[in-house]
C-alpha distance (Angstrom), angle and dihedral (degrees) to the residues before:
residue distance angle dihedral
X1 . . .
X2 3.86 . .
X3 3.73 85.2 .
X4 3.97 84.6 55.8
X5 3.81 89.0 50.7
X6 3.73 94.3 48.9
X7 3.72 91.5 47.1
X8 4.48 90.1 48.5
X9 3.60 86.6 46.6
X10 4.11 98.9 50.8
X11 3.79 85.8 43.2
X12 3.52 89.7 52.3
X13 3.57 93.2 54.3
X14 3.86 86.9 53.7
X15 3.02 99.0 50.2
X16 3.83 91.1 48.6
X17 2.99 95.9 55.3
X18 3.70 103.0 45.2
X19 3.62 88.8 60.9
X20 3.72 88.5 56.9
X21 3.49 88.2 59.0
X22 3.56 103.8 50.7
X23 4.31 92.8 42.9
X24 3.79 82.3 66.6
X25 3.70 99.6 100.3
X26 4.32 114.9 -126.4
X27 3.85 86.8 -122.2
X28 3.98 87.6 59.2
X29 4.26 108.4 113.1
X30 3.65 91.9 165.7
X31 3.86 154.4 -21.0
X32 3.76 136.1 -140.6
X33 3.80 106.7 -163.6
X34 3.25 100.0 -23.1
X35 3.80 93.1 -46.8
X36 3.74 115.3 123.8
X37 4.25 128.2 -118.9
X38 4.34 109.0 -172.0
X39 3.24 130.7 -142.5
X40 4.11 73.7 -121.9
X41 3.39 92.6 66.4
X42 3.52 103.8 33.1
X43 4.39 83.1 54.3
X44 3.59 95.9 54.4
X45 3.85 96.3 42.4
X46 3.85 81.8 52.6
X47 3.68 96.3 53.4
X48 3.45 101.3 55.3
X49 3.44 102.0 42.1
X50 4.38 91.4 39.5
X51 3.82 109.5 26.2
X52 3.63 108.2 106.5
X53 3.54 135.0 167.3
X54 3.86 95.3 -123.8
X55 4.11 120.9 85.7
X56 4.20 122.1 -45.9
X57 3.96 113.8 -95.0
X58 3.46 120.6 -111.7
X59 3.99 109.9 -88.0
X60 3.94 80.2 -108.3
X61 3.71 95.8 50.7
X62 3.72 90.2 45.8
X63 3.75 91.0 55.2
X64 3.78 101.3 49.3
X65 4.38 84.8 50.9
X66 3.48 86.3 57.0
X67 3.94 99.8 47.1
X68 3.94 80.8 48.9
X69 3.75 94.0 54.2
X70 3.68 96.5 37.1
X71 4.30 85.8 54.2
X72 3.63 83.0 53.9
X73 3.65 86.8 49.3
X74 3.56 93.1 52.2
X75 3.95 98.0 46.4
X76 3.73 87.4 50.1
X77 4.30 97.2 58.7
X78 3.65 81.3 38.6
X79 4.12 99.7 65.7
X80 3.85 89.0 22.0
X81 3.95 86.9 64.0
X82 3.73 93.8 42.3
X83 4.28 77.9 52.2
X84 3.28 89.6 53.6
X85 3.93 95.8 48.8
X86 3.59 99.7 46.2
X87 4.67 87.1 50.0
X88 4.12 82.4 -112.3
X89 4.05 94.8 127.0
X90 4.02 110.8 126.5
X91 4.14 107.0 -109.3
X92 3.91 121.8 -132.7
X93 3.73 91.2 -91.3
X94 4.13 95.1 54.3
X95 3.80 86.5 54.2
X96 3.81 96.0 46.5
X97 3.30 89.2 53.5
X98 3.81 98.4 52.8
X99 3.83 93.4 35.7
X100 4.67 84.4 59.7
X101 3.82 83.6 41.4
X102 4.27 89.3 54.0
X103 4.09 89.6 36.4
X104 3.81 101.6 45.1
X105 3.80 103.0 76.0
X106 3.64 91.5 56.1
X107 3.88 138.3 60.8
X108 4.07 113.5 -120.3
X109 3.59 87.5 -104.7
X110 3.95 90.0 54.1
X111 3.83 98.8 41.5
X112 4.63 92.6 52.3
X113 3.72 75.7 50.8
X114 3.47 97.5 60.8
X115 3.76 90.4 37.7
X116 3.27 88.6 56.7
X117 3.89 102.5 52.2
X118 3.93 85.2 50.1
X119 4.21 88.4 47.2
X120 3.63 89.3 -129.9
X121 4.20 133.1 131.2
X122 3.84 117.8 -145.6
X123 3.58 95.8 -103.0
X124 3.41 84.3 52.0
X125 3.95 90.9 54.2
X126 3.77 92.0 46.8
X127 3.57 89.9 51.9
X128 3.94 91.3 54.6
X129 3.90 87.0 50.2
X130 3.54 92.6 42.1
X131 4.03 90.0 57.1
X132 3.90 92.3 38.7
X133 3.68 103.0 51.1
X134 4.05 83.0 43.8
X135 3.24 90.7 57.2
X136 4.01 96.2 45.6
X137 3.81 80.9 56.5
X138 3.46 93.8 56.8
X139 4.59 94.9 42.7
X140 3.89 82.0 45.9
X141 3.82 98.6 57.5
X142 3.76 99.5 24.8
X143 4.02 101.9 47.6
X144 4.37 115.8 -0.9
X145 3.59 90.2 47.4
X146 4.08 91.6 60.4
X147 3.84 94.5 44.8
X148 3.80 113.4 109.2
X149 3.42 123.2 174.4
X150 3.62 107.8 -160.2
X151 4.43 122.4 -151.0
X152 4.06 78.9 -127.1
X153 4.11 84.3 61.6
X154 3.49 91.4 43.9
X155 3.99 92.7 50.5
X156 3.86 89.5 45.8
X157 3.73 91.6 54.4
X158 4.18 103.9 46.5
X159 3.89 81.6 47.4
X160 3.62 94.8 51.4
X161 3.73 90.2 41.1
X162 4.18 100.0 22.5
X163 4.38 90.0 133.8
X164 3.77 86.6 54.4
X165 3.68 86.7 70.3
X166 3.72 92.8 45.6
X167 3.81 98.6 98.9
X168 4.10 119.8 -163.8
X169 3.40 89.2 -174.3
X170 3.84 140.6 9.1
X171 3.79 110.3 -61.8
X172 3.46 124.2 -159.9
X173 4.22 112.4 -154.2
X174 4.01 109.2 -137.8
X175 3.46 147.0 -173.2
X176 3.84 126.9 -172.6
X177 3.88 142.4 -177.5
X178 3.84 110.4 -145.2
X179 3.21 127.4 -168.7
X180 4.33 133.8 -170.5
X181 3.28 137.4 -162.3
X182 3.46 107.8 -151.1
X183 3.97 123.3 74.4
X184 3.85 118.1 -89.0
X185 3.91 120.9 168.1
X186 3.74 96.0 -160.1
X187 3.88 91.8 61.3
X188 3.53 102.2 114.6
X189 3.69 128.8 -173.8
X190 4.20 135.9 149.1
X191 3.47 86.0 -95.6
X192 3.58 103.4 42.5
X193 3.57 93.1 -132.9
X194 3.40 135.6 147.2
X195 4.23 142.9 155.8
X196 3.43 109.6 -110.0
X197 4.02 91.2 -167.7
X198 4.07 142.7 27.2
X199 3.83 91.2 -99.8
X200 4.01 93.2 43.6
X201 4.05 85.9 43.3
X202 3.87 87.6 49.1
X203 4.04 95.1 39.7
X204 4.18 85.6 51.9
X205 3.86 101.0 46.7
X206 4.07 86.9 55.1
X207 3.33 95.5 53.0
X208 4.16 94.1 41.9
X209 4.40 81.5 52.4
X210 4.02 87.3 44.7
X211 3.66 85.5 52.0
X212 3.66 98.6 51.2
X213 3.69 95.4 41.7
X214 3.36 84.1 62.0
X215 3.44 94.1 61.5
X216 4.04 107.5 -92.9
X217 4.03 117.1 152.2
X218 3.63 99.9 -102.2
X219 3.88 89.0 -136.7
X220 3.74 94.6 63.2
X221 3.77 94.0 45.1
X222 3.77 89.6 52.1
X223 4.07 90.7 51.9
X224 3.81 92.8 50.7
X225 4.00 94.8 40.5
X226 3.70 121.9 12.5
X227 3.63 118.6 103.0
X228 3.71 99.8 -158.2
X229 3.38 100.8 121.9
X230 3.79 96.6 -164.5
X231 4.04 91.5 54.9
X232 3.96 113.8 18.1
X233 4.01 92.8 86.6
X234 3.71 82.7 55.3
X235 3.66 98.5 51.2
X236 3.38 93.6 -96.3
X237 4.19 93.4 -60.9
X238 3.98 114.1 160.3
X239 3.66 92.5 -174.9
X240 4.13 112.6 -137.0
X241 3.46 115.3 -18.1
X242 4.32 116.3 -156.6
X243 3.83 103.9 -118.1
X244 4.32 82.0 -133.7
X245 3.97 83.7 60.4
X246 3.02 92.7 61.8
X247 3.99 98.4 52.5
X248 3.75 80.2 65.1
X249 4.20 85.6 60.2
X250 3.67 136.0 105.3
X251 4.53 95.3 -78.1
X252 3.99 89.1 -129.1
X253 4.27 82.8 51.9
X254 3.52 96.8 43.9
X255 4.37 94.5 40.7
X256 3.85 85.8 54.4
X257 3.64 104.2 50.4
X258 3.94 97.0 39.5
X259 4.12 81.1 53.8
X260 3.61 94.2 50.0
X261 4.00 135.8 94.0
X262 3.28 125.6 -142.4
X263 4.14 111.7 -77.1
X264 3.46 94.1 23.0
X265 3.56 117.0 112.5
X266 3.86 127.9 -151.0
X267 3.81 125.0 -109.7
X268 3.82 121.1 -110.1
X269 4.14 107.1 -51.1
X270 4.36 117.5 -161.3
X271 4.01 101.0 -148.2
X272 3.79 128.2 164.4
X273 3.61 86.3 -95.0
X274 3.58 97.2 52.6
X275 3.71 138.6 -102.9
X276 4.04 125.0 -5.1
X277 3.16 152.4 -160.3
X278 3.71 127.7 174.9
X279 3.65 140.8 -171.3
X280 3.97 131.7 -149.7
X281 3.97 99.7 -136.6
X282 3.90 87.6 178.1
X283 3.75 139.2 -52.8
X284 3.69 125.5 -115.0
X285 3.53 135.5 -161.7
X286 3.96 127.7 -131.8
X287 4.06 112.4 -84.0
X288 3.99 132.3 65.8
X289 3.92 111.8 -63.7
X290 3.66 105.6 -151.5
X291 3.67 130.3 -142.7
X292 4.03 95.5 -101.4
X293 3.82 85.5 60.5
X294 3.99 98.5 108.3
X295 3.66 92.8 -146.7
X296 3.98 88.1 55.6
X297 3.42 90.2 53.4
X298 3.96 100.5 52.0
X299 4.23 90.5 43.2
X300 3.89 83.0 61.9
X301 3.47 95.6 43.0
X302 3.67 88.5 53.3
X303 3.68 94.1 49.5
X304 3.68 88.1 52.4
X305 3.55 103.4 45.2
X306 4.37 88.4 44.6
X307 4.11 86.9 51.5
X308 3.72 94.4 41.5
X309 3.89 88.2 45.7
X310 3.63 89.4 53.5
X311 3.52 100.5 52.9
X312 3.35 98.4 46.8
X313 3.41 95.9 44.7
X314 4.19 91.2 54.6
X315 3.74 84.8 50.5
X316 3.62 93.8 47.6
X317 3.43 87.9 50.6
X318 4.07 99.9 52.3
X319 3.82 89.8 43.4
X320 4.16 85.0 54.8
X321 3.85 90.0 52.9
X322 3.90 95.9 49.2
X323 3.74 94.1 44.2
X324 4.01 88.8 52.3
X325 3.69 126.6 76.5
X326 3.47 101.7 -139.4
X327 4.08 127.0 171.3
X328 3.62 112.3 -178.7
X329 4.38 102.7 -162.1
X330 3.66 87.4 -175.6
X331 4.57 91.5 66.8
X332 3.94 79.5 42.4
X333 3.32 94.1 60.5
X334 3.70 105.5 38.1
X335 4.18 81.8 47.0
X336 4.29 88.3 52.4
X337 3.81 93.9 48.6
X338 3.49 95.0 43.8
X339 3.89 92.2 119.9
């Protein structure tokens, strides 16, 4: 008899969880506590960030894009629900007021153009903002509003790095966003995203300049999309740069910064490397800038702050991943038909 019971019980379970399997519908890609991601959305995320008018991926290719976008999927629903939780989502009013902001520099005509290249409606832009201004809320309260940078900090690091500020010749402090088109596993970024192809690479560099014309901090931009390897992590800072180093530049690079003012930022420039864009931090003249120098002081205050910012945000990240339950079906089925 308790051998019956044992046996009912198991088959229970089975049978439990059978029908958990089949309620998930076939247009399911993922969830995120419960909460559902389609192969719907996942599709039309992936063709405006991917569809390009240059030659078809590889069925392979295709498939690892998709994972990629479907992560960024994923993170998304994760901090949006933590939004949610903590009563940080954007109202109706915060996104009409960045969806006029968006709209105004263009005509009607102009703005379903640009709609249109990124195959998206207006609801489905004021959704994006809606989930993107949430989700500032939530990096805002959770991780810039805890990061102190103390004049003890910025002490420790001119005396750690006092000859940096010793300059032989003019310097000018940079940051850049770069971005390639041809594929490079170690690129990594907070969105884990990179162009795969000189029409994806030119595609992605508009939309990082659309994003900082609309007033984006350039540092955060080049964390989530840069793929510099050397400066990304750092919001995109290149430290000092010797004015002579940058006679040896690309002539369109070098013509742009020496025109530039501090905070300004350069338009879209086609190097060897790829596609950039650069910002003038400040510019320095030759001779040892000391620590009482106020403009010392707030360049290594922003180098704090962006490496603090990072950090925290990576870790915030992780933790958000291990706290969710998250099963992606799309992995499991690209894993199952693997043969």
């Amino acid at each position: 008899m308790l051998r019956f019971f044992a046996w009912s019980a198991a088959a229970l379970v089975c049978l439990t969880c059978n029908a958990c399997k089949q309620a998930v519908s076939d247009n399911v890609a993922a969830t995120v506590n419960g909460r559902v991601i389609t192969y719907s959305e996942l599709d039309k995320y992936y063709q405006s960030r991917y569809t390009a008018s240059g030659g078809r991926p590889s069925d392979d290719q295709m498939l690892i894009q998709k994972l990629e976008v479907l992560r960024t999927l994923v993170d998304n629903q994760i901090l949006l629900q933590r939004a949610e939780k903590l009563g940080l989502m954007a109202t109706d009013a915060d996104v009409d007021v960045k969806f006029t902001e968006l709209k105004s520099p263009f005509t009607q005509e102009e703005f379903q153009r640009q709609l249109a290249a990124r195959k998206m409606s207006a609801d489905d832009l004021k959704s994006q903002i809606r989930q993107d201004l949430s989700i500032q809320k939530l990096i805002n309260k959770e991780i810039t509003s805890h990061i102190a940078i103390t004049d003890k900090d910025v002490a420790d690091f001119y005396n750690s790095n006092k000859s940096s500020f010793n300059f032989p010749e003019p310097q000018v402090h940079m940051a850049q966003i770069l971005v390639t088109p041809a594929p490079d596993p170690s690129v990594v970024n907070l969105k884990n995203d990179k162009a795969q192809n000189e029409d994806q690479a030119k595609k992605k560099i508009e939309g990082i300049l659309a994003r900082l014309k609309q007033g984006e901090d350039f540092a955060v931009v080049a964390s989530n999309f840069s793929e510099d390897p050397n400066s990304a992590q750092n919001g995109g800072d290149l430290g000092f740069v010797p004015e002579s180093a940058l006679e040896k530049a690309n002539a369109e690079l070098r013509k742009a910064v020496m025109a530039m003012s501090p905070g300004q930022i350069t338009p879209i420039i086609h190097t060897s490397e790829g596609y950039r864009i650069l910002k003038v931090m400040s510019k320095e003249p030759a001779g040892q800038r000391e620590l009482s120098d106020p403009r010392v002081q707030q360049n290594i205050r922003e180098i704090l702050r962006n490496r603090k910012d990072q950090l925290l945000r990576a870790a915030y990240y992780e933790i958000a991943r291990n706290d969710a339950k998250v099963v992606n079906y799309f992995a499991q089925s690209v894993e199952t038909n693997k043969t």
